[in-house]
N, C-alpha and C positions, 0 to 999 in steps of 0.2 A: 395269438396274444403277443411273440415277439415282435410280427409283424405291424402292430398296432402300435407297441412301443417305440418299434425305429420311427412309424409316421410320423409320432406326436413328437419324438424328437428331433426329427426333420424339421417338420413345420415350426417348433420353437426355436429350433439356433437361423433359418431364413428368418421369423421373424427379430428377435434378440440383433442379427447380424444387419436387419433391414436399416438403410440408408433414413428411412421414414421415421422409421422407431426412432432412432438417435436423434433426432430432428426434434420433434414431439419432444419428450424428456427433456434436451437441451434448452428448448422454449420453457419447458414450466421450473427449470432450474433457474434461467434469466428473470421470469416474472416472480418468484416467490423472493429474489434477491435484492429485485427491485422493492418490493413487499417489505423485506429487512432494512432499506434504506428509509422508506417512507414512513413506517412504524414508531414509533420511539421503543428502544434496546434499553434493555437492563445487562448489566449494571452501568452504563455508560450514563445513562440519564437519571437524574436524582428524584427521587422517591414522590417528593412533593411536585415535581415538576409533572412526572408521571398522570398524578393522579387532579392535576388540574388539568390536564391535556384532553383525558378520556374520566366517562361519567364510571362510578363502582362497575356496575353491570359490565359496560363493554371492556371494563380494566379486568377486569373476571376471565371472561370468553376469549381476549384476547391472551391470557397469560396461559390458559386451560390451553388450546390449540398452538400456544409454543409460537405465535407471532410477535412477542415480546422478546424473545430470544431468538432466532430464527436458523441463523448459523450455527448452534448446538443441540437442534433439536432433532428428533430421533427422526424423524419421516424427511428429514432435508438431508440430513445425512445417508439416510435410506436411499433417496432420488440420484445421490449424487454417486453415488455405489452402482447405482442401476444402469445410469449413465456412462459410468465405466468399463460397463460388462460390455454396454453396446459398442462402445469405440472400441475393445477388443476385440470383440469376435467380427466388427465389420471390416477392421485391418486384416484381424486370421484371413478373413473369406475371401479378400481379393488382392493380399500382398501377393501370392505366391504367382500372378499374373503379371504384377505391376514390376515384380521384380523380374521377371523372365525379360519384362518390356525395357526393361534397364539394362541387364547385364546381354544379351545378345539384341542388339539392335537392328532393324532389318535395313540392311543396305542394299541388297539389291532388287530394287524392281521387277515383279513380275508383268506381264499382259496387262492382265485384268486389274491387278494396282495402277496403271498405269492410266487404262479406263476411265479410273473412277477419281484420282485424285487432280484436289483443284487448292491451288491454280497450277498450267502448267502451260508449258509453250513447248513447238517444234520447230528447230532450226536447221535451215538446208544446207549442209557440208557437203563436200566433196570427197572428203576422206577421213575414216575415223580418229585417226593419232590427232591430226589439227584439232577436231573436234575435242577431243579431251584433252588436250593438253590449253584449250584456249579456257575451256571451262575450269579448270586445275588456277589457270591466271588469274580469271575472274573473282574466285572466291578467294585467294591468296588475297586480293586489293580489297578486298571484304572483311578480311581479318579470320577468315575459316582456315583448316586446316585440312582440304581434302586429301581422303584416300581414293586409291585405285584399290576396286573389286573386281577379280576374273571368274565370270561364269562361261565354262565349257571355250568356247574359242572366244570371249566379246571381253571386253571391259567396260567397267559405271565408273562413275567417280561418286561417291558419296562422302559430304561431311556436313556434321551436325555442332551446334551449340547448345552449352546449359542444361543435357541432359539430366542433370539432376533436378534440374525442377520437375519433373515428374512423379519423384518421392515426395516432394513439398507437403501435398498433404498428409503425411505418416509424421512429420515433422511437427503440425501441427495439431495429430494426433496424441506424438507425444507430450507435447507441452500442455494439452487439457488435462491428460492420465496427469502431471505432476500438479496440476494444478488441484485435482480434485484429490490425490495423496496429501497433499499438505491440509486442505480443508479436513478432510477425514480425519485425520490425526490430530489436530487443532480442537477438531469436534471433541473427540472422545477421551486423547488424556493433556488438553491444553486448557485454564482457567484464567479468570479474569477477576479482578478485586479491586478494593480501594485501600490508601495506608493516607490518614489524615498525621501529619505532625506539627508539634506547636516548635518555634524555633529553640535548638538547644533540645530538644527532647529526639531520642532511641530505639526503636522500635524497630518487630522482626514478625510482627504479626498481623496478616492482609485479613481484612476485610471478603469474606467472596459472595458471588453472587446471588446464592441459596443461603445465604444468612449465617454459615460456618466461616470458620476462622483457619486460617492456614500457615504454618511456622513457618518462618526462609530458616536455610541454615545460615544466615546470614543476618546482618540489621544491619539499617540502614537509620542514621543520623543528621536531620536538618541543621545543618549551622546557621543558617539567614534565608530569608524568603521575602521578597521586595514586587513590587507593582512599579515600571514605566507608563506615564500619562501622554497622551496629545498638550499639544498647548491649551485645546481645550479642554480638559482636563479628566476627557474619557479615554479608559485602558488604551493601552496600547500592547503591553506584554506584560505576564507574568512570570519572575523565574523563582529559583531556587539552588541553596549550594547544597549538594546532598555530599553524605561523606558513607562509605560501605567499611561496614565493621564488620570485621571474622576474627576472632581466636585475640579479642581484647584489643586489634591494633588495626589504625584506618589499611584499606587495602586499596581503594581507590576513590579520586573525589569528583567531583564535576559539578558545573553550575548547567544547570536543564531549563531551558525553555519549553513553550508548545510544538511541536512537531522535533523535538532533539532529546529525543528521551536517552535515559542512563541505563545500558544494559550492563547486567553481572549473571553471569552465569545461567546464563537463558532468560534470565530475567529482564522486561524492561520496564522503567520506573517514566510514569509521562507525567508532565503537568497539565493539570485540571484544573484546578482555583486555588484562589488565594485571599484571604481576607484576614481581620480581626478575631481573638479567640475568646474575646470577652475578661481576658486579662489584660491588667497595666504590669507594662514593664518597667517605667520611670514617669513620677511626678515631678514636673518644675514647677514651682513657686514662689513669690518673695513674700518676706517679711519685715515690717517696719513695726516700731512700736507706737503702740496705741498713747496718743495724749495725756490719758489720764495713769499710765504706765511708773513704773519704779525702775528701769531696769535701768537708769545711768548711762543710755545710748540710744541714739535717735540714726544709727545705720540701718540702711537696708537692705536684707540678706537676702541671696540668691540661693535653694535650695534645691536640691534633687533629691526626692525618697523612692522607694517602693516597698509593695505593700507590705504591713506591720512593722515597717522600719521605725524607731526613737531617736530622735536626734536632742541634744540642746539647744537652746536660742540666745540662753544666759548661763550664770550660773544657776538660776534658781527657776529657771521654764525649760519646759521640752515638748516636742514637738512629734505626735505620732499619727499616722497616718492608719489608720482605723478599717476603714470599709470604702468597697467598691464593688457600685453597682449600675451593670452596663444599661441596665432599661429600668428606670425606677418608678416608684409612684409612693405618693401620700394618704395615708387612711388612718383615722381616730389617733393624727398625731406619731403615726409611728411610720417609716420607711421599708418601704419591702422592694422585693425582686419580681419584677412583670414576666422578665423571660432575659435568657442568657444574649439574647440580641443586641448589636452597638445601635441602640435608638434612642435613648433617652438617660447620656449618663451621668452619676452622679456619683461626690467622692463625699467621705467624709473624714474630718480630724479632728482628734482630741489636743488641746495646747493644755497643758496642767504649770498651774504656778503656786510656787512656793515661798513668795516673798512674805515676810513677818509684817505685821504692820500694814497691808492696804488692804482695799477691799475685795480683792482678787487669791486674796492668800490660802491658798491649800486648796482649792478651786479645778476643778476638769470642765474647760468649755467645751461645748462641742460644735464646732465649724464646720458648716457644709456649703457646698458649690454641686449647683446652681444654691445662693441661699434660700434658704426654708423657715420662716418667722415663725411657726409653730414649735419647729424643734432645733433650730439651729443660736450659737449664741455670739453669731460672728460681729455683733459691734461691741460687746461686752470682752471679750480675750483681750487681754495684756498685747497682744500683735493681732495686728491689721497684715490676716494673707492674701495674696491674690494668686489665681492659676495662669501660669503663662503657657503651659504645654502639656500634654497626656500623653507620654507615650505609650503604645496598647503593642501589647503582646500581639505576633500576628500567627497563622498556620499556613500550611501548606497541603494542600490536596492532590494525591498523586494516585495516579491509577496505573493497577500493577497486571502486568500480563505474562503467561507463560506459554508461547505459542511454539510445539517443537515442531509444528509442520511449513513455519515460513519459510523454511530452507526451498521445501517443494513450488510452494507458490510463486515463489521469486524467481527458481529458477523455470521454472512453468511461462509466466509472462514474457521472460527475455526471449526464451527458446521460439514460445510464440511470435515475438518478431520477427524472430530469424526465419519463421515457416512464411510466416505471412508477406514477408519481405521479396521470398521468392514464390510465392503462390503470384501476385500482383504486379511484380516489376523484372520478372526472370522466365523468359521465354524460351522455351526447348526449340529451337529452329533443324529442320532437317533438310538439305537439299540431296537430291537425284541428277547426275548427268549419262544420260545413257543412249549411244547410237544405234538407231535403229532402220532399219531397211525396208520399204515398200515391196511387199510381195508383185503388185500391180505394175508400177512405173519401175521399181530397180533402183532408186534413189536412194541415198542416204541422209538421213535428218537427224540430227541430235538433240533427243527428247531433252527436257527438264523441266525438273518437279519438285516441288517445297510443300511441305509442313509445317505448319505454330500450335502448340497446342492452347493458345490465347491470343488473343489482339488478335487477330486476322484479321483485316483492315487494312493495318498499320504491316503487318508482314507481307502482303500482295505489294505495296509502292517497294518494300526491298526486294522484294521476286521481280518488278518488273527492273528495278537497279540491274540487278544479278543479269538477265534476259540481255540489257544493252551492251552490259560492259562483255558479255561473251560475244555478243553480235560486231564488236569494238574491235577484240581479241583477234577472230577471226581473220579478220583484213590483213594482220600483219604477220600469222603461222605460214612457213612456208607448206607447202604440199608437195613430197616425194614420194616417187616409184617406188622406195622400199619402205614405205611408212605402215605397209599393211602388215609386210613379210616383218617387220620390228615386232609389232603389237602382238603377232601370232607366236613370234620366239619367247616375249616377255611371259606371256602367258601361257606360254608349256610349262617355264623355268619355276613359273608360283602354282603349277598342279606337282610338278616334282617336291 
């Protein structure tokens, strides 16, 4: 039985650890996120938009299986967990190699490395010291920093570049672990809402994406909310001046566009939309008086109301501004509301006169625009109004997010470049200079040998570089009687 348990947990950490596994999983993490892009996301997309998009049935099956939300949903969050176990345990499984590969570097060539590695050349010297000391110059003109390595009575020269790209990808390993920390966490305690405000209006309470409401400790305050046009006269941006309230006093303000959202306190507030709220803020109008009028003046008044406001016009008229309605429509004489939409709208006012003596005396007309000859009494009022301007109350639509995991993500991506930057464009270069001796002939020739762990290609034209400029070297090292008995002292002095 024990036996059986160690197997089975053998064979699940090689497979959990497999290179394949992470592979797989990573791929259906890509496709399902792709999936999340292509989809339409709630709460991101508006309700109606939703549901023109997709027929009931598929808006159903698609909300049921969580491809409406995709990024908070239990099996992507699942995957993405799973995904982490395997880029651990496939780092556990063969750091402790990669580091040994790191921290003791193998400098000096044996035989059989010698054998087998490519590319490499052998150069005919006459005596070892020339031989390494021209190779020592070569790479010096190279930009290396060779050492000398003494095995038993011989010397190598070995130097390398960029050995850290070799960990590159643990680098990149860690950047996906933060990457998938921050979605985790975003997943499970980060939320997303809506907070619609009309300008001048205060509120602290978001909208969230399961139809619950959620308090800040905070409110947040629209002062104005405006739309810039093209010249031809489609959007161009929408902004908003928001103002953050805490403890009855602003605490900080900012004007927010699309992509310049307003954070406070983990919070960031984005702009979404912007339109009409189906309220007037201020009516402009003039008033002249009517021909057949009493009022002793024939000026024509410029007015501004809003709604329910009473003004006078004389002493003995007044002017009020009644009802407003943004989509209207006529039935058996009477005015109703189609729908709170800016589509079809229509004002109305009462002008009441009280002069003694005409035929307007004590009298409420009632004046509508667009006029309405069923129920409006606009050529009969004491004043002839006209509408010169509506201005309509507007909103602001902002969508509210609480993500405590973008810390991770952000720093996930950067670190990612940093990994990828040297996976790609940072080459571990190793060279070998080692004199070696023909058992056969009695000759001496000065092996050398280079590693890349990438571009090989591109590292054979600088091996063959290295190859010339030693062959270069050469010509100008002198060669003396004691250059053996030197090498042999050096290298007592470095086993001491």
């Amino acid at each position: 039985m024990a036996v059986a348990l160690r197997t089975f947990a053998h064979k699940t950490w090689r497979t959990v650890a497999s290179v394949q596994t992470g592979v797989v999983l990573l791929i259906l993490v890509v496709i399902l996120s792709a999936a999340g892009t292509i989809v339409l996301q709630r709460p991101v997309t508006e309700p109606d938009e939703m549901q023109n998009a997709y027929s009931p049935q598929a808006l159903r099956i698609l909300d049921a299986v969580g491809l409406t939300d995709v990024f908070h949903s239990w099996w992507f969050l699942g995957l993405v967990l799973l995904v982490s176990l395997c880029i651990v345990a496939a780092s556990v499984d063969r750091f402790p190699n990669s580091w040994r590969y790191f921290a003791r570097p193998y400098k000096y060539p044996d035989e059989s490395f010698r054998r087998a590695l490519h590319p490499q050349k052998a150069v005919a010297i006459a005596d070892e010291e020339a031989g390494l000391v021209a190779a020592e110059r070569a790479l010096h003109s190279l930009g290396f920093k060779p050492e000398r390595v003494v095995r038993e009575d011989h010397f190598g020269i070995f130097a390398e570049r960029h050995r850290i790209s070799e960990l590159a990808v643990y680098i990149v390993h860690a950047s996906l672990l933060l990457i998938f920390l921050g979605t985790v966490v975003d997943g499970i305690w980060g939320w997303r809402g809506t907070l619609n405000l009309n300008e001048g209006q205060t509120s602290n309470r978001v909208e969230l994406r399961d139809g619950n409401t959620r308090t800040l400790p905070f409110a947040i305050r629209c002062d104005s909310a405006g739309q810039e046009n093209y010249k031809d006269g489609t959007p161009k941006k929408w902004w908003s001046k928001l103002a953050v309230v805490e403890d009855g006093r602003d605490v900080r303000t900012k004007e927010i566009v699309v992509n310049d959202p307003l954070l406070y306190s983990g919070v960031r507030f984005y702009q979404s939309s912007y339109g009409a709220n189906g309220k007037v803020n201020q009516l402009m109008l003039t008033a002249a008086p009517s021909h057949f009028s009493n009022t002793g003046s024939s000026e024509t008044k410029e007015i501004g109301l809003a709604l329910n406001d009473t003004i006078a016009l004389d002493a003995d008229t007044t002017l009020r501004f009644a009802e407003f309605f943004p989509d209207y429509a006529v039935r058996d004489g009477q005015v109703y509301r189609k729908s709170n939409e800016f589509e079809n709208p229509a004002v109305h006012l009462v002008v009441t006169s009280k002069i003694a003596g005409t035929k307007t005396a004590g009298k409420d007309f009632d004046v509508w625009f667009p006029p309405m000859d069923e129920v409006a009494d606009n050529s009969k009022a004491p004043y002839q109004l006209q509408v010169t301007n509506l201005k309509m109350q507007h909103f602001t639509g902002l969508q509210v997010s609480h993500e405590p995991g973008q810390w991770g993500v952000w720093s996930g991506v950067v670190l990612m470049a940093v990994g990828l930057s040297f996976v790609f464009y940072v080459v571990h270069m190793r060279f070998w200079a080692v004199p070696v001796r023909d058992a056969k002939t009695g000759k001496t020739r000065l092996w050398i040998g280079g590693s890349a762990n990438r571009n090989r290609d591109a590292f054979e034209q600088r091996f063959n570089d290295l190859v010339g400029l030693v062959e270069a070297e050469l010509k100008t090292v002198p060669i003396t009687s004691a250059s053996k008995q030197v090498a042999a002292q050096s290298a007592e002095k470095l086993r001491v």
